[in-house]
C-alpha positions as CSV (number, residue, x, y, z in Angstrom):
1,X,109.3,122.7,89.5
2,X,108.3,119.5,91.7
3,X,108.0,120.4,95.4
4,X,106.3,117.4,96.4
5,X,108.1,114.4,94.7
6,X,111.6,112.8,95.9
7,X,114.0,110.1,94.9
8,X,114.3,107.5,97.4
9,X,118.0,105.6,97.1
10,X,118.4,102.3,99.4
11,X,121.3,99.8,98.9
12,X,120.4,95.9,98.8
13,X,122.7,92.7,100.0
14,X,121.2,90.7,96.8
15,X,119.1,90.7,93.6
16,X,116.1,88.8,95.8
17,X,115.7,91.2,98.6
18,X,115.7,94.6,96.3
19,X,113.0,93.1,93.8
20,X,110.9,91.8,97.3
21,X,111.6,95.2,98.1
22,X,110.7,97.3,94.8
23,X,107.3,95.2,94.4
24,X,106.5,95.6,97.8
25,X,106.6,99.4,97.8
26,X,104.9,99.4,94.1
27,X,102.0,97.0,94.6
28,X,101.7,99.3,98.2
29,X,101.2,102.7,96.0
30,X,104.2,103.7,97.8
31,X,106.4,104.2,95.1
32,X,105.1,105.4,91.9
33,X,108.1,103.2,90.0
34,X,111.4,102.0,91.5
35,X,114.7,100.8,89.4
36,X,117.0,98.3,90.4
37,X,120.6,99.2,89.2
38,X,122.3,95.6,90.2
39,X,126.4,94.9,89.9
40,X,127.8,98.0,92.6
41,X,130.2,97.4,94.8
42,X,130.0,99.5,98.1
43,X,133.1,100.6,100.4
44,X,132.2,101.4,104.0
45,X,132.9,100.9,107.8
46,X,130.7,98.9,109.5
47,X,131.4,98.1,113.4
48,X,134.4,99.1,113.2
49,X,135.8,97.3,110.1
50,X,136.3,98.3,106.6
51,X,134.1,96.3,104.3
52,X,133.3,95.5,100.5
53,X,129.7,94.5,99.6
54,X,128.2,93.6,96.3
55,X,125.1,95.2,96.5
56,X,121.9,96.4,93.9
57,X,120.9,100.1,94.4
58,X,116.9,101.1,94.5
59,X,116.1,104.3,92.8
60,X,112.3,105.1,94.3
61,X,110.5,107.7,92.8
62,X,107.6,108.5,95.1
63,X,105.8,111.6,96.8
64,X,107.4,113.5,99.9
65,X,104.0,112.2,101.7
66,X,104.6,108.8,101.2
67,X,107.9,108.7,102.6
68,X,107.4,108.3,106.3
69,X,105.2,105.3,105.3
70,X,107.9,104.2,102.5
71,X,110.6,104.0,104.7
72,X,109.1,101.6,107.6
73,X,108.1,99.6,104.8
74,X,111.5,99.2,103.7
75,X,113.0,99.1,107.6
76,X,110.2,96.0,107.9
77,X,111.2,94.1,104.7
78,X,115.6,94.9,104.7
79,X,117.8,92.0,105.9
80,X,120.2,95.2,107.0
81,X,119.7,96.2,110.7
82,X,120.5,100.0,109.2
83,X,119.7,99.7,105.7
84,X,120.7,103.2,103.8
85,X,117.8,105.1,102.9
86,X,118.2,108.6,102.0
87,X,115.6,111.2,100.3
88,X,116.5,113.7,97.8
89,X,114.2,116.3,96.8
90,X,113.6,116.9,93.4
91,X,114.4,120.1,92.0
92,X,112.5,119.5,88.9
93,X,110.8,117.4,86.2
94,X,108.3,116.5,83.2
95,X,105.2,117.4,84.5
96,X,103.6,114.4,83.1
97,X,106.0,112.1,84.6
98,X,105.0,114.0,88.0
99,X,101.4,113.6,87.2
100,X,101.9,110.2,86.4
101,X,103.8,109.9,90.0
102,X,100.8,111.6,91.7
103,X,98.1,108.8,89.9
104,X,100.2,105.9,90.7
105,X,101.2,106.9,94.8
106,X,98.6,107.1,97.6
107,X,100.0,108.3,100.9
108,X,98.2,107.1,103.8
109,X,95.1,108.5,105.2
């Protein structure tokens, strides 16, 4: 069971801003590893219009502690003025790959 570890999703407008993104939070120990899925399309309301977006989706794998830090990085660096960032908790996982999560993160101090 992993009590301490979540997966971090956040949209991006463009390929550019989600790899600034990604290496930001990686080279920050924020993130342990982050993938960029590129090519979805999004359906929302936004000010009160319907919109389509091509966006790339971040999958963030990080600790619970680094969050708060994780996500004012990612407020600082998003060209959204409310970027999507939403924490799930994970349930479970290999414990080496959690281990591995733990060496590569360091919340701050």
């Amino acid at each position: 069971m992993s009590e301490r570890h979540c997966l971090v999703l956040c949209t991006c407008p463009e390929d550019g801003s989600a790899e600034r993104i990604a290496e930001a939070l990686v080279d920050e120990r924020l993130a342990a590893c982050v993938n960029i899925v590129k090519g979805l399309t999004s359906i929302f309301h936004w000010q009160g219009r319907r919109e389509m977006a091509s966006e790339c989706l971040l999958l963030i794998k990080t600790r619970k502690a680094c969050y708060p830090s994780l996500e004012a990085r990612i407020r600082e660096l998003h060209p959204y003025e409310v970027p999507e960032i939403i924490a799930l908790s994970l349930e479970a996982g290999l414990k080496a790959y959690l281990d591995w999560m733990d060496a590569e993160t360091r919340p701050p101090v």
